[in-house]
C-alpha positions as CSV (number, residue, x, y, z in Angstrom):
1,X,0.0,0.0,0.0
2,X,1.6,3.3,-1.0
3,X,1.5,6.3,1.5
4,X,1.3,9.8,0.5
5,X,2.9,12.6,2.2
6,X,1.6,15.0,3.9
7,X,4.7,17.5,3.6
8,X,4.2,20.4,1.5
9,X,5.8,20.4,-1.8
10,X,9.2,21.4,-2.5
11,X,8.5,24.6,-3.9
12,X,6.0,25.9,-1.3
13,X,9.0,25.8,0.8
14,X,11.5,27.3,-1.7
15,X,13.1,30.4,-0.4
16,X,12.0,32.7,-3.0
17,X,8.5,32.1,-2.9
18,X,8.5,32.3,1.3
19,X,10.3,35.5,0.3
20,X,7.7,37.3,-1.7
21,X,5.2,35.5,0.5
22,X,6.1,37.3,3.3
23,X,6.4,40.4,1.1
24,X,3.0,40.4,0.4
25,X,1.9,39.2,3.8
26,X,3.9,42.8,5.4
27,X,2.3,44.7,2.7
28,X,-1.2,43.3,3.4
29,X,-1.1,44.8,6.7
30,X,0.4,48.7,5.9
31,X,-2.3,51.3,6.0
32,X,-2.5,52.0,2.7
33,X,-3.6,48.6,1.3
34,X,-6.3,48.9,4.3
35,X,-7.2,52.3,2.8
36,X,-7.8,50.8,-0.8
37,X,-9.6,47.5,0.2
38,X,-12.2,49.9,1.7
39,X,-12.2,52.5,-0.7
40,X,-12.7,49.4,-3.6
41,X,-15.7,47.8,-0.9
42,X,-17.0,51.0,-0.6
43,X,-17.1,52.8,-4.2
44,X,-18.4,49.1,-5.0
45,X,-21.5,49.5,-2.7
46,X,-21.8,52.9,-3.5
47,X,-22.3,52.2,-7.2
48,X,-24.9,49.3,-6.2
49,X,-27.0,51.6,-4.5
50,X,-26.4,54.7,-6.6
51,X,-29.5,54.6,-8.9
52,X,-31.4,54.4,-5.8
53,X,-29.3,57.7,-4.0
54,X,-29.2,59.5,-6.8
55,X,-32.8,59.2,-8.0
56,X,-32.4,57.3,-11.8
57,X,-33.8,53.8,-10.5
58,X,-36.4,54.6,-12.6
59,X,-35.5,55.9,-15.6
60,X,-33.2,53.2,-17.2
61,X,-33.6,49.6,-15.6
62,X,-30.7,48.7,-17.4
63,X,-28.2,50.9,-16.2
64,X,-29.6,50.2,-12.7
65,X,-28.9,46.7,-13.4
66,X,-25.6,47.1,-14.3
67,X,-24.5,49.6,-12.0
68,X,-26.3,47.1,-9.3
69,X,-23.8,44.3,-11.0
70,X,-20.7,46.2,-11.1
71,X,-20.9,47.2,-7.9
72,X,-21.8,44.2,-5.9
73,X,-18.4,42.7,-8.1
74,X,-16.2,45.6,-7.7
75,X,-17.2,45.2,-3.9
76,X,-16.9,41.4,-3.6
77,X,-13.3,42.4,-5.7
78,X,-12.4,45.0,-2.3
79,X,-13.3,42.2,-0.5
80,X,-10.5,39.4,-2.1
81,X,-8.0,42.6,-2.1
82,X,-8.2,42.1,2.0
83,X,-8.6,38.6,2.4
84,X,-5.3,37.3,-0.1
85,X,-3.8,40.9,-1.7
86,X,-0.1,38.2,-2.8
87,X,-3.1,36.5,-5.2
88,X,-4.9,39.1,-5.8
89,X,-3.2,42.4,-6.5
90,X,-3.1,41.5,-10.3
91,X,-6.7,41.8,-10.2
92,X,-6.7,45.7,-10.2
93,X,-6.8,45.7,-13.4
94,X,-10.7,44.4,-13.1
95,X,-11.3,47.2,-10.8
96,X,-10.2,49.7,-13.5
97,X,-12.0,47.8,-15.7
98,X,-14.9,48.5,-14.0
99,X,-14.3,51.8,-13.3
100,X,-14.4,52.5,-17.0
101,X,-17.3,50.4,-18.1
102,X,-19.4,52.4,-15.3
103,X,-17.9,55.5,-16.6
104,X,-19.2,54.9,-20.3
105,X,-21.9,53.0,-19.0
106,X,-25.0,55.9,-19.3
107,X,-24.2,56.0,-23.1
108,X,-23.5,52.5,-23.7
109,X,-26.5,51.2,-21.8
110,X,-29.1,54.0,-21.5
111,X,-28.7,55.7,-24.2
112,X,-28.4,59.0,-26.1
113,X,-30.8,60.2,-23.0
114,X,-28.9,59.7,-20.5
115,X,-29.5,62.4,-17.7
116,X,-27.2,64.4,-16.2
117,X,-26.8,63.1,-12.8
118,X,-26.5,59.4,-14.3
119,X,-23.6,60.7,-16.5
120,X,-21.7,62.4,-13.4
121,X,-22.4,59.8,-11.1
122,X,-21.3,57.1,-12.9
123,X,-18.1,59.5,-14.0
124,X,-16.9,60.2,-10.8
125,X,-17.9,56.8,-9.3
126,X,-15.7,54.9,-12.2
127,X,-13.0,57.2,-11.9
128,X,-13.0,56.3,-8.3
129,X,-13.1,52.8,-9.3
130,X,-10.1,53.3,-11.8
131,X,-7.8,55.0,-9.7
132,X,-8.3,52.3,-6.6
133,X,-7.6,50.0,-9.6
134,X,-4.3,51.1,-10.6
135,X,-3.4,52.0,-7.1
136,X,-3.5,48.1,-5.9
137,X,-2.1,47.2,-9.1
138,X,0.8,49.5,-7.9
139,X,1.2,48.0,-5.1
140,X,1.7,44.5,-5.8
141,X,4.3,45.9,-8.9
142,X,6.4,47.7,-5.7
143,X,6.7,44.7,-4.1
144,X,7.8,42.6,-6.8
145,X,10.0,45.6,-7.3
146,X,11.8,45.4,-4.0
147,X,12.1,41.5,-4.3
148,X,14.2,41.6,-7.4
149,X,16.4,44.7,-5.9
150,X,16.8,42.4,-2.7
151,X,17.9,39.9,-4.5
């Protein structure tokens, strides 16, 4: 009867890895990544709720649909930035994402009719979105950074 091992594999033990590991784990806890994990969670609920805030529930379904979408995964996205930023810090780029879609979203979606205050909420609410985005996609690129000067 063969037995299997329960020791982790070699390379969850190589010295590199353990290395950026515990790079990632140290920048998980600075203030900063705190700051954009709630800033993502909370410009992600915001843009859920905004058709209902602002008052446009009403007068596209479709945008409050999306806007409901995008913001309960941009949220969900904050969320997995907390919980494992060394997996998930390459994911910013789906919080810009996001953050653009929303932006072009009142054309795209409602229409040449879009109201005003669907255009600058959604503006300001993506470009919130974007620049969390590229701020957490930033900070998993100055880690990697500091590894390879380290090493």
């Amino acid at each position: 009867m063969a037995t299997h091992s329960t020791d982790t594999s070699h390379m969850d033990t190589h010295p590199d890895l353990v290395s950026l590991r515990d790079r990632y784990t140290a920048l998980s806890h600075k203030p900063v990544s705190g700051l954009l994990e709630g800033l993502t969670i909370i410009t992600g609920l915001y843009l859920a709720i905004s058709p209902w805030v602002v008052g446009f529930q009403n007068f596209s379904p479709s945008l409050r649909v999306t806007n409901l979408i995008l913001g309960i995964a941009l949220a969900a996205l904050g969320f997995s930035f907390g919980s494992v930023l060394e997996r998930t810090h390459g994911l910013g780029w789906v919080a810009a994402a996001i953050g653009v879609f929303t932006i072009i979203a009142p054309w795209v979606v409602a229409g040449p009719g879009a109201f005003h205050k669907t255009i600058w909420n959604n503006a300001f609410t993506g470009g919130v979105a974007c620049l969390v985005g590229v701020a957490t996609m930033g900070l998993g690129l100055m880690a990697t950074r500091r590894l390879s000067r380290r090493n």
